[in-house]
Structure formats: structure tokens, C-alpha cells
C-alpha positions in Angstrom: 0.0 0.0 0.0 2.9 2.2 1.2 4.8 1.4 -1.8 1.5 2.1 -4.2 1.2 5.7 -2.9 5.0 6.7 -3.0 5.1 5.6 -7.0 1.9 7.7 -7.3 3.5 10.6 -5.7 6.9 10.1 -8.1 4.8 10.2 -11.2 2.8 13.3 -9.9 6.2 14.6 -9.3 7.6 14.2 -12.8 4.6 15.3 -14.4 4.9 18.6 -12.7 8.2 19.1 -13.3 7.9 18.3 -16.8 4.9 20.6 -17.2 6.7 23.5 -15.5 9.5 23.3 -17.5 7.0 23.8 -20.7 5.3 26.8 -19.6 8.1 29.8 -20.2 7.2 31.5 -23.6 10.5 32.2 -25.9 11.1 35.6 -27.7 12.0 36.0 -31.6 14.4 39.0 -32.5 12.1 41.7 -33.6 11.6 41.8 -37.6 12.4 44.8 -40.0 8.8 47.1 -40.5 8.0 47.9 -44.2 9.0 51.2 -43.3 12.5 50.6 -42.4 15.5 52.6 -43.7 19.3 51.6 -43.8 20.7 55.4 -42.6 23.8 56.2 -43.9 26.5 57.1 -41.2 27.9 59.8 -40.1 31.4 57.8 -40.1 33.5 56.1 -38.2 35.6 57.6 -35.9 38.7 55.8 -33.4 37.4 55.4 -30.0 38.5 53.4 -26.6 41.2 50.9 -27.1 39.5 47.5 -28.2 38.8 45.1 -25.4 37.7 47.5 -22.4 33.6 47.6 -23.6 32.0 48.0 -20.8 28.3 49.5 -20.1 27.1 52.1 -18.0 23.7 52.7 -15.9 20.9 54.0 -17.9 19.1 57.6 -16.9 15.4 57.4 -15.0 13.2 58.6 -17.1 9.7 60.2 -15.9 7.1 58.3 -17.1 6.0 61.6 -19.6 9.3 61.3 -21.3 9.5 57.7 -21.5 10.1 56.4 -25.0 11.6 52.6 -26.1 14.6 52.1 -28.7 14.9 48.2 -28.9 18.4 47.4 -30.1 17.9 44.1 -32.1 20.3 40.7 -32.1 23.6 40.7 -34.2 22.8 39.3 -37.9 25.5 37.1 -39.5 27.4 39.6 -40.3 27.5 41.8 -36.9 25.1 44.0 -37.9 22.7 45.1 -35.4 19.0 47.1 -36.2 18.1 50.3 -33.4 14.4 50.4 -33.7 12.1 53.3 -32.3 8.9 51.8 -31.1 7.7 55.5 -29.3 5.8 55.8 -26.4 4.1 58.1 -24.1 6.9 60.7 -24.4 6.6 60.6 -28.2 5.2 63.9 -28.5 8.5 65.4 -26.0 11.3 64.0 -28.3 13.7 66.4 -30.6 16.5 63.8 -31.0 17.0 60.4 -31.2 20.8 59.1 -31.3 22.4 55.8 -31.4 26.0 55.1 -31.1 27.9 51.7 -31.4 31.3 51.2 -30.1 32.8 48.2 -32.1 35.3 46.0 -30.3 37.9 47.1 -32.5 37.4 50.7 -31.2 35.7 52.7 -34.1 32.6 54.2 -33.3 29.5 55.0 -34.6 26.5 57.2 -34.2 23.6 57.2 -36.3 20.2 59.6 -35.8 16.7 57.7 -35.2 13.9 59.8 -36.6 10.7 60.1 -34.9 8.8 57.9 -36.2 7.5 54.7 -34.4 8.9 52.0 -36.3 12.0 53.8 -37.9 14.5 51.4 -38.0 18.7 51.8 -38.4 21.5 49.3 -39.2 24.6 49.8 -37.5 27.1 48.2 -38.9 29.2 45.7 -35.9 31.9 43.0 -35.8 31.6 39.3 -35.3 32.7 40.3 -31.7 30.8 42.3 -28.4 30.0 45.4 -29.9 28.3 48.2 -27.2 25.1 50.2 -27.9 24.3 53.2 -26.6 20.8 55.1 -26.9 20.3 58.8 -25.6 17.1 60.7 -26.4 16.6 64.6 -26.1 13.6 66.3 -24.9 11.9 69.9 -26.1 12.8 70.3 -22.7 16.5 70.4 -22.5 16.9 67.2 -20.7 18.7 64.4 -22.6 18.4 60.4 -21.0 20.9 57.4 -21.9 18.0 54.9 -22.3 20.0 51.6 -24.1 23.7 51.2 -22.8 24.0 47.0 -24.1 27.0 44.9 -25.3 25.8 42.8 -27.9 27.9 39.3 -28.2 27.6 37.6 -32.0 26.5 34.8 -31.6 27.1 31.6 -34.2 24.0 31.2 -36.3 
């Protein structure tokens, strides 16, 4: 009887495990809008020696200034896509600008226009590149909102 109940309990066991396990929902890379554009740069320019990427903390912004930049997965060839989604701060933005650091020390820096969905393709390495986001406000306040290091990663 003992032994009956304890084999019962096992398979309860497992099952829960096993359905846990399943419930966690996975995330694709965001996907290039119809509007997208390929900016041209402004350049690249020699930066920090290679090897010492490092990120920093991101400002707070208030909640009527908040805005989201999603800075996209490396491609296979180190590319990476900024991409302005807006938000309630929208209507508060002057200037949009993204800036990668490549691990070989050149940099970057791109404007975003405002426009929800305006996409840019900075252009990486197949190492950790870092990405930096800062947006301006009409009212003379300017908030780092993306400071990531983005590894490439073997398709």
C-alpha cells in the first residue's frame, strides 16, 4: 500500500516538473517594419582601445518622457537594427541618437527619426560590440535609455 502511494507521488512529481518546465514562452528578435531605412553614417571615428567595452547605468526617465529604442540581435554579419517603437513621451522628443562602439574601437553614431517603427542598421563586428541610446527632450533634458554589449553569436 505504502509502496503504491509513494510511485503515485513520483509520477505526480515528474509530471509537474515536466509541465513546468513547458510553460516559459520564448522571444524571436524583432523583424524589420515595411517602413525601415538603412541610414547612412555619419562615419566612423577611433574610440577606446579595443577590449575594455564596458556599459554604464541608464538615466530614469519620468514616465512623460518615456520612449523605447529596442536594439535588435547581431545578424551574421555583426550588424545590429536600433528600432524606435515611441511611447508616451513621443510627442517630448527632438533627438534620437544611437552610437555603437565596435570591439575594435571605431565608433558610430547614427540619428533615429521620430517615427514609431523607424529602423537603423549599425554596422558591428563578429565580436561584443556596445550600444548606446540617448534621447533629447523639447525640454532640454537628454536620458541614456540603451547602454547593451551585444555578443555575436554563431547562427
Amino acid at each position: 500500500m505504502k509502496f503504491r502511494i509513494i510511485v503515485i507521488m513520483m509520477v505526480l512529481l515528474c509530471c509537474t516538473l515536466v509541465l513546468a518546465g513547458c510553460t516559459g514562452t520564448r522571444t524571436s528578435p524583432g523583424t524589420a517594419t515595411p517602413g525601415s531605412v538603412t541610414m547612412p553614417t555619419t562615419g566612423f571615428t577611433s574610440g577606446s582601445p579595443a577590449g575594455t567595452l564596458t556599459t554604464e547605468p541608464t538615466s530614469v526617465v519620468p514616465s512623460y518622457n518615456y520612449v523605447v529604442v529596442d536594439v535588435g540581435v547581431k545578424d551574421y554579419l555583426g550588424n545590429s537594427e536600433v528600432i524606435y517603437q515611441g511611447g508616451e513621451g513621443q510627442i517630448h522628443v527632438k533627438k534620437i541618437t544611437a552610437k555603437m562602439t565596435r570591439a575594435d574601437g571605431q565608433t558610430q553614431t547614427v540619428p533615429l527619426e521620430n517615427k514609431k517603427g523607424y529602423t537603423v542598421e549599425l554596422e558591428g563586428t563578429k565580436q561584443t560590440d556596445r550600444v548606446e541610446v540617448w534621447v533629447s527632450m523639447d525640454n532640454g533634458e537628454t536620458y541614456k535609455i540603451n547602454d547593451v554589449l551585444l555578443d555575436y553569436r554563431i547562427h
